[in-house]
C-alpha positions as CSV (number, residue, x, y, z in Angstrom):
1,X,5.6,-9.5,33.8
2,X,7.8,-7.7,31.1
3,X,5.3,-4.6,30.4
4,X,7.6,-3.0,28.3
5,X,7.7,-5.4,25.3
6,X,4.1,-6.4,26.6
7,X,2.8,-3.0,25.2
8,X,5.6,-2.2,22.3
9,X,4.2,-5.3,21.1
10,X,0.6,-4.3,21.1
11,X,1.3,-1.4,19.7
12,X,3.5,-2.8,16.7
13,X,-0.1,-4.7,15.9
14,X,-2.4,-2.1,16.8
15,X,-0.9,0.1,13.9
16,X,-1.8,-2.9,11.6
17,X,-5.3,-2.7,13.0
18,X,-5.6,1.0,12.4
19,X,-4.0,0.9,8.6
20,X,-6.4,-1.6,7.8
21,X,-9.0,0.2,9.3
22,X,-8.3,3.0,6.9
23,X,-7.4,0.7,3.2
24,X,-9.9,-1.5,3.9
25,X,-13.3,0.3,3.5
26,X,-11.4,2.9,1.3
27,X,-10.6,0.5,-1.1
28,X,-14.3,-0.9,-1.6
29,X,-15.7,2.8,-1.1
30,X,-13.0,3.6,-4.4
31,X,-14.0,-0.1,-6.6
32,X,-17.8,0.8,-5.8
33,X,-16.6,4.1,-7.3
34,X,-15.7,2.5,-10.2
35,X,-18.6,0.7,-10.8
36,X,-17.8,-2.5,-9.7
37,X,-20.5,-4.7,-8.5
38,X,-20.8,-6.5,-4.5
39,X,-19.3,-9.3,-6.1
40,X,-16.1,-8.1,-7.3
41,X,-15.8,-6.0,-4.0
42,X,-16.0,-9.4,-2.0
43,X,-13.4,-10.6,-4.3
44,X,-10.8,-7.9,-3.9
45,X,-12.2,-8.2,0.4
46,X,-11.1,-12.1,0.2
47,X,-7.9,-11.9,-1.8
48,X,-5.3,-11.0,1.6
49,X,-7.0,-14.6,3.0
50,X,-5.2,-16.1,0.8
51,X,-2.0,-14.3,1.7
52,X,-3.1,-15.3,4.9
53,X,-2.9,-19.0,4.4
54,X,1.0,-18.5,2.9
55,X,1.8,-16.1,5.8
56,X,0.7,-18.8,7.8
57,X,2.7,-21.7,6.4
58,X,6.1,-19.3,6.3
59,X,6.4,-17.4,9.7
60,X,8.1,-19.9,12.0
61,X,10.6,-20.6,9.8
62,X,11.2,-16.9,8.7
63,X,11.4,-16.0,12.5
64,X,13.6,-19.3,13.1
65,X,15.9,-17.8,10.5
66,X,15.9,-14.3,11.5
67,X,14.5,-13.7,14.8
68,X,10.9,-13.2,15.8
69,X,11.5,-9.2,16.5
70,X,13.3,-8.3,13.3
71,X,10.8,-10.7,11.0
72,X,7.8,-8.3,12.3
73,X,10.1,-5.3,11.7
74,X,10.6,-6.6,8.1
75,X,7.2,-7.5,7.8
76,X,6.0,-4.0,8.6
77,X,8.1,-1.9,6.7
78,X,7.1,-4.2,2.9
79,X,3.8,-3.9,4.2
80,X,3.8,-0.1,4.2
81,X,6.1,-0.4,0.9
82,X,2.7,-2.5,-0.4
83,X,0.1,0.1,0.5
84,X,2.3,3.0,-0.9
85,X,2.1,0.6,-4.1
86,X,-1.9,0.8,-3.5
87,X,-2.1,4.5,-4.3
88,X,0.3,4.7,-6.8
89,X,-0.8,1.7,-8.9
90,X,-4.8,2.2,-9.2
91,X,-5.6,-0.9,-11.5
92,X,-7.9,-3.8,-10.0
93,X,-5.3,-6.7,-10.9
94,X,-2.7,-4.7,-9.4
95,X,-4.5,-4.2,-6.3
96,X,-5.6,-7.9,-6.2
97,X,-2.0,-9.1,-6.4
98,X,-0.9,-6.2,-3.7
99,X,-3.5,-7.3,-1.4
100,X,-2.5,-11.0,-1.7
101,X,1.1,-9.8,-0.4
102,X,-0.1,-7.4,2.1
103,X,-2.1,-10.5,3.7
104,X,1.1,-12.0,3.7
105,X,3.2,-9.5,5.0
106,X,0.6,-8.7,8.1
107,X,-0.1,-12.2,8.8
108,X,3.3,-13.1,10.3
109,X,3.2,-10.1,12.2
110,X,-0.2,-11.5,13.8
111,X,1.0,-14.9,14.5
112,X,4.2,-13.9,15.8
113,X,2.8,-10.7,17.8
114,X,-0.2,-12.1,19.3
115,X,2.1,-15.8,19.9
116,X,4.5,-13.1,22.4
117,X,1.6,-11.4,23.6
118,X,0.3,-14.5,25.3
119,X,4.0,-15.7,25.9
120,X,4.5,-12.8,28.2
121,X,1.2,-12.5,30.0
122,X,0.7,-14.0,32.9
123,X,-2.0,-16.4,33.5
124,X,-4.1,-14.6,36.7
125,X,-3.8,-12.2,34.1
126,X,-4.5,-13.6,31.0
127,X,-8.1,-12.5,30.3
128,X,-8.1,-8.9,31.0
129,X,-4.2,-8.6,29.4
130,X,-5.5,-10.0,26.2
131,X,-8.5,-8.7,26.1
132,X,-6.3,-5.2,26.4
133,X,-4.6,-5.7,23.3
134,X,-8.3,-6.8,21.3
135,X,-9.2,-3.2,22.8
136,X,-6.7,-1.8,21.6
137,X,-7.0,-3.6,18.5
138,X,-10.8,-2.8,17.7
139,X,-10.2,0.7,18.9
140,X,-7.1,1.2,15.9
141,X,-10.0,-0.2,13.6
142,X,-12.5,2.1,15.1
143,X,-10.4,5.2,14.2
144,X,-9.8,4.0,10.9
145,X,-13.5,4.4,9.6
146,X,-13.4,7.7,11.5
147,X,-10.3,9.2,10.1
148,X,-11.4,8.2,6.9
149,X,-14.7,10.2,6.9
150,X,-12.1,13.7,8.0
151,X,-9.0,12.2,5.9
152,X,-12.0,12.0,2.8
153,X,-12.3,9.2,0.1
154,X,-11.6,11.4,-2.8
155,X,-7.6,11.0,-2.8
156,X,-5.1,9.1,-1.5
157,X,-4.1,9.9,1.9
158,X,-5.3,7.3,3.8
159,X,-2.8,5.2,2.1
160,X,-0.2,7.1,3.2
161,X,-1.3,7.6,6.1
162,X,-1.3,4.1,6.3
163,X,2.3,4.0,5.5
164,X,3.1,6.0,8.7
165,X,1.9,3.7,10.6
166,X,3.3,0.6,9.3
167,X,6.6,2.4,10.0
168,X,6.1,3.7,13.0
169,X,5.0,-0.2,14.2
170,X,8.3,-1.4,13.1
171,X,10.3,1.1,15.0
172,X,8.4,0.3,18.5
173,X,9.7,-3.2,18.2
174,X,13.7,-2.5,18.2
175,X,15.1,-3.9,21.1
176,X,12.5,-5.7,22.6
177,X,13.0,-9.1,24.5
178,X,10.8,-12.6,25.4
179,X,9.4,-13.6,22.3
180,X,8.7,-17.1,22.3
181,X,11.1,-19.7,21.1
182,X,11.0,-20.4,17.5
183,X,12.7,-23.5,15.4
184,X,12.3,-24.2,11.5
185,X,9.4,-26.8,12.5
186,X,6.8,-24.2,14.0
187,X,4.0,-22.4,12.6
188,X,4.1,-24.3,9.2
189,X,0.8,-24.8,8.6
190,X,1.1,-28.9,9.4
191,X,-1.5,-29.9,12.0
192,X,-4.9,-28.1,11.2
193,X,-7.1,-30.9,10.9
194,X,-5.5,-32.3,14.0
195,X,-6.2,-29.1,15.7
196,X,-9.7,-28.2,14.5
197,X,-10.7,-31.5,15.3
198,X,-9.1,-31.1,19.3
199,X,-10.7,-27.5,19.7
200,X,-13.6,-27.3,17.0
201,X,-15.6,-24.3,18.8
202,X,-12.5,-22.7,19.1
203,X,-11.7,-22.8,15.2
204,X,-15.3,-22.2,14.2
205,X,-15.2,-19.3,16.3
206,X,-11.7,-17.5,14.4
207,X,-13.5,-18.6,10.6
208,X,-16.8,-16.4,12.1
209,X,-14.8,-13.6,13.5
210,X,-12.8,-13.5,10.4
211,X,-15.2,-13.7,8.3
212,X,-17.2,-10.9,10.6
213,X,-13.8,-8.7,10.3
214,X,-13.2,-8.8,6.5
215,X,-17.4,-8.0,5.8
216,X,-17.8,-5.6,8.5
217,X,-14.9,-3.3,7.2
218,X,-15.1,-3.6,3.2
219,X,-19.2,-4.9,2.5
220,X,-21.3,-3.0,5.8
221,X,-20.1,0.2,4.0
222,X,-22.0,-0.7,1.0
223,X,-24.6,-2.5,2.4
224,X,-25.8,0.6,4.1
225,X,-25.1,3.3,1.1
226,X,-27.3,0.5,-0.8
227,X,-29.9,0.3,1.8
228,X,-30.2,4.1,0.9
229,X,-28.2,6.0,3.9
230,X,-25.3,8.7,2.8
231,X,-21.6,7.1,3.4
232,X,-21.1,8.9,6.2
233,X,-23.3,7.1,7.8
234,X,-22.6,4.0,6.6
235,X,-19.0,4.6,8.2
236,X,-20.4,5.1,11.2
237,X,-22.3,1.6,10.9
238,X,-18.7,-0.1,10.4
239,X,-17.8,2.6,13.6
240,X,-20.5,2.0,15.9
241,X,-19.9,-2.0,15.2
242,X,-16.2,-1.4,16.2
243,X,-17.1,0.6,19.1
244,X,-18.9,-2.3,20.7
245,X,-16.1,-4.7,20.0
246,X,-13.9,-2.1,21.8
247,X,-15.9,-1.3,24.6
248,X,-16.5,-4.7,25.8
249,X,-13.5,-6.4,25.3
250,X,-11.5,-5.8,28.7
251,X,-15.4,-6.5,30.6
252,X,-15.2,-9.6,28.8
253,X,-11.7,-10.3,29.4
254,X,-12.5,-9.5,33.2
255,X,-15.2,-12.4,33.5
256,X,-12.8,-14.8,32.1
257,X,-10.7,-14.7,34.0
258,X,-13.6,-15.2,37.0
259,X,-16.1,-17.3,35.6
260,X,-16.5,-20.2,33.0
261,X,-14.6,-19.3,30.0
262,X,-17.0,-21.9,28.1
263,X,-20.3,-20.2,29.6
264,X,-18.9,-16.9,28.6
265,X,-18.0,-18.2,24.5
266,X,-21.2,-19.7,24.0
267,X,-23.1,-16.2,25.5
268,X,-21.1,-14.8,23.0
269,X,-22.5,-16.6,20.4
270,X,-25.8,-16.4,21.8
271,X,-25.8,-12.5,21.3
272,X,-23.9,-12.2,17.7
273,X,-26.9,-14.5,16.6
274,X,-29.8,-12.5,18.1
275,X,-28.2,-9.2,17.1
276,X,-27.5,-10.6,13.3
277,X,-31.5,-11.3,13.2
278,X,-32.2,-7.9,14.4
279,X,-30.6,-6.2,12.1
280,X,-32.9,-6.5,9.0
281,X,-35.9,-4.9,11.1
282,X,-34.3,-2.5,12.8
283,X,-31.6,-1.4,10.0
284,X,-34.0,2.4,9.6
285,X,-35.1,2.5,13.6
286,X,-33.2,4.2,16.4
287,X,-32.7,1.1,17.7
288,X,-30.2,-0.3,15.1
289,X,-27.5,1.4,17.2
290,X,-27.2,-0.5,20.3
291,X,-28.0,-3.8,18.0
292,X,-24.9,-2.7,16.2
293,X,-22.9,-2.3,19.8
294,X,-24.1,-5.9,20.6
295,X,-23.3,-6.9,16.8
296,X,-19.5,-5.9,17.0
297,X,-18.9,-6.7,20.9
298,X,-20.5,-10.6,20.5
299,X,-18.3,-11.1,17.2
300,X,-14.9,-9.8,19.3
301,X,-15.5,-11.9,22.2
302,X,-15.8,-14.8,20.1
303,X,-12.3,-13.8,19.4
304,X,-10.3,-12.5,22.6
305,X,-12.0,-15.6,23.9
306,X,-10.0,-17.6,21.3
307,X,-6.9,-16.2,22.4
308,X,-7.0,-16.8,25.9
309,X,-8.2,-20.4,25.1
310,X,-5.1,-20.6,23.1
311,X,-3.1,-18.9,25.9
312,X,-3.8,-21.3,29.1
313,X,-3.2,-24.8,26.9
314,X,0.1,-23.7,24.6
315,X,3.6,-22.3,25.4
316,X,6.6,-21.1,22.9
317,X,6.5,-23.6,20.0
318,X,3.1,-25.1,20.7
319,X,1.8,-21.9,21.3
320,X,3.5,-20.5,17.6
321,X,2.1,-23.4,15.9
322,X,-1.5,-22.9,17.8
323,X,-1.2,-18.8,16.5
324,X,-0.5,-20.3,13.1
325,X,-3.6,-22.5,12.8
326,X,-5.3,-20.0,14.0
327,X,-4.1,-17.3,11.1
328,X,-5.1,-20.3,8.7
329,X,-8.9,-20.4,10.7
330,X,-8.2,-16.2,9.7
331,X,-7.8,-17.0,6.1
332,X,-10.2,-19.4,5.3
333,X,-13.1,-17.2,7.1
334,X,-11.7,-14.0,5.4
335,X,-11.8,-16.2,2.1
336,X,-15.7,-18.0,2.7
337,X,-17.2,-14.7,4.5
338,X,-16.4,-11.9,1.9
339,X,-17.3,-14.2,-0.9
340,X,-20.4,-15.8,0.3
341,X,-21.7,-12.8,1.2
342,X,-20.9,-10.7,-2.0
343,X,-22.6,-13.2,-4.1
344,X,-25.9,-13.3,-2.0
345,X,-26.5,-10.5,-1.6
346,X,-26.0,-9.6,-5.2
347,X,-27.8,-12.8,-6.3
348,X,-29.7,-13.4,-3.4
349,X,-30.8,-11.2,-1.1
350,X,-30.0,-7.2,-0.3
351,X,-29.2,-8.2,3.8
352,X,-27.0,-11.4,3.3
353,X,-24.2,-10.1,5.5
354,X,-26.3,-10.4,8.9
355,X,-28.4,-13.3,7.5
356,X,-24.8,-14.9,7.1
357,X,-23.5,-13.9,10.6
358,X,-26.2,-15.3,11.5
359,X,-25.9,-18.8,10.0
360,X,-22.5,-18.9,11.5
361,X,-23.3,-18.0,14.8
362,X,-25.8,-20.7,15.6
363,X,-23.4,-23.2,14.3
364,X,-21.0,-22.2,16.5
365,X,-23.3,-22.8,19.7
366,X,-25.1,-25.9,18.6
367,X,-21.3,-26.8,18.2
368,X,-19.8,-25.5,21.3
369,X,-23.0,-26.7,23.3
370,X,-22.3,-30.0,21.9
371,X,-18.9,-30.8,22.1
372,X,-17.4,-28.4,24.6
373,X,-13.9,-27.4,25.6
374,X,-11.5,-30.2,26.1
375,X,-9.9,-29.1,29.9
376,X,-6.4,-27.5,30.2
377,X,-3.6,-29.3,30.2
378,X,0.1,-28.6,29.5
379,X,1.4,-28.4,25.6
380,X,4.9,-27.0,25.9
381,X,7.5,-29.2,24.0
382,X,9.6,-29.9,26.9
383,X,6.5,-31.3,29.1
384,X,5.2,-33.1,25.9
385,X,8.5,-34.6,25.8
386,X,8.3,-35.3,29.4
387,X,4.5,-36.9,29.2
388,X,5.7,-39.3,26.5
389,X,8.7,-40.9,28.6
């Protein structure tokens, strides 16, 4: 186990986790500013899935070209170039079309970053090493909402701030070794109907956590100023939510790798759907809190589950390409959740974005409890080539 490059990459993406955390809800909190409506907000929230999609068709053979390690150097430093842009240039097309690039920018650091995570971990290890980094991840997010409310709304620091930490990412990865092997042919977005249709619960599953991520950290923050608490406190809502995806990542990551990792997705989705329901009734009672804990931890293991399911079937080019359907799965659910939601609950209904989580969640288990988990078996190149001869 190479625990050097092991946590210099989780780092590198944790300071993604942590800039976005900051631009995201600062962004919608400065457009509802300006007077623009939920819609437009979900717009602007959906535009990097896009950027998502390209990132996802162009990292294998960028990292093929290149190298894996300096591509997520690259990657990092435009991306802070990009937010500096964000509080220089404050016009809405501007910001549309910088937020289309960051999603590129970001997204091959994802696929390539979370591809050498699971490359390097080792597999009595998988579920608690992954479920590390989503801990680390959620926590970065967690401290973005939170910095935000000392940092303040009314200027631009948390961009630069942002910046900082886009760097600093970039920097943590020189030198590092055991990224997985890369050829022009990886991660180019070919396959995805072919892979939702092998391992459906597990690309439901990214759309809804997507979808969760993007809503949670640019429309909670205006669903609960517009359901009549102060912004403080509707940062803490996108906090608390984080919070319980941080919390109970690594238990979750502990009981797979110990019990049923099937059992374990489909509790998940058990618990994002009850705690969606809840919310509604509960949003002005003491009791929204813990929903809120459930809300956030249920959504990440739906996640960090995904990863590890990823992890034990895929290795070096397989495993790239898997990462890169997967940051498609990212896209379209960033895309679908930010929209949908923006437009109900303008046009609809004031608590769309549980109602929505919701509706996703109990797809995901009527689908999971339907067609299952297909079993483990080995999808490196080499033993592919090997199966076939």
């Amino acid at each position: 186990m190479r625990w050097g490059p092991y946590f210099a990459v989780c780092a590198a993406v944790i300071s993604i986790g942590l800039a976005l955390g900051l631009t995201m809800p600062l962004v919608s909190l400065r457009l509802e500013g300006w007077g623009y409506g939920n819609f437009a907000i979900g717009v602007m929230a959906s535009t990097p899935a896009v950027g998502v999609l390209l990132g996802a068709m162009i990292a294998g053979r960028l990292a093929a070209r290149v190298g894996t390690p300096l591509l997520m150097r690259l990657c990092l430093l435009s991306g802070a170039f990009s937010v500096g842009l964000l509080a220089l240039l404050q016009s809405y097309p501007i910001w549309l079309f910088l937020r289309l690039l960051i999603g590129v920018q970001l997204t091959v650091v994802f696929i390539l970053g979370e591809s050498w995570i699971n490359q390097l971990a080792i597999e009595k290890w998988r579920g608690r090493l992954v479920a590390l980094y989503g801990t680390g991840y959620a926590l970065s997010q967690l401290s973005g909402p939170v910095l935000l409310t000392f940092i303040g709304t009314a200027d631009n620091r948390g961009f630069w701030f942002s910046v900082c930490l886009l760097v600093g990412g970039s920097l943590l990865l020189l030198g590092r070794t055991g990224a997985p092997k890369v050829d022009p042919h990886s991660a180019n977005g070919r396959g995805l109907f072919a892979f939702c249709g092998q391992l459906p619960a597990i690309a439901w599953a990214v759309v809804l956590f997507a979808g969760f991520e993007a809503m949670i950290l640019t429309l909670l923050p205006v669903y609960g100023i517009q359901q009549g608490f102060t912004q403080a406190v509707a940062l803490a809502m996108v906090s608390t939510v984080v919070v319980g995806d941080a919390l109970l990542q690594l238990p979750i990551g502990w009981l797979a790798d110990r019990i049923s990792r099937q059992t374990l997705f489909k509790g998940c989705g058990i618990v994002l759907f009850l705690s969606s329901l809840a919310m509604p009734p509960l949003l002005h009672h003491i009791a929204i809190w813990p929903v809120l804990v459930l809300f956030g931890a249920s959504a990440g293991g739906l996640f960090t589950l995904s990863l590890i399911l990823i992890g034990e079937r895929y290795r070096d080019d397989a495993l790239v390409r898997a990462n890169a359907h997967i940051a498609q799965l990212w896209g379209i659910g960033c895309l679908i959740g930010p929209l949908a939601t923006g437009a109900a609950s303008q046009w609809i209904s004031g608590h769309a974005l549980p109602l929505v989580m919701a509706l996703g969640a109990v797809g995901f288990v009527i689908l999971v409890s339907l067609r299952g988990l297909p079993p483990v078996m080995r999808s490196t190149d080499a033993e592919l080539q090997q199966e076939r001869s």
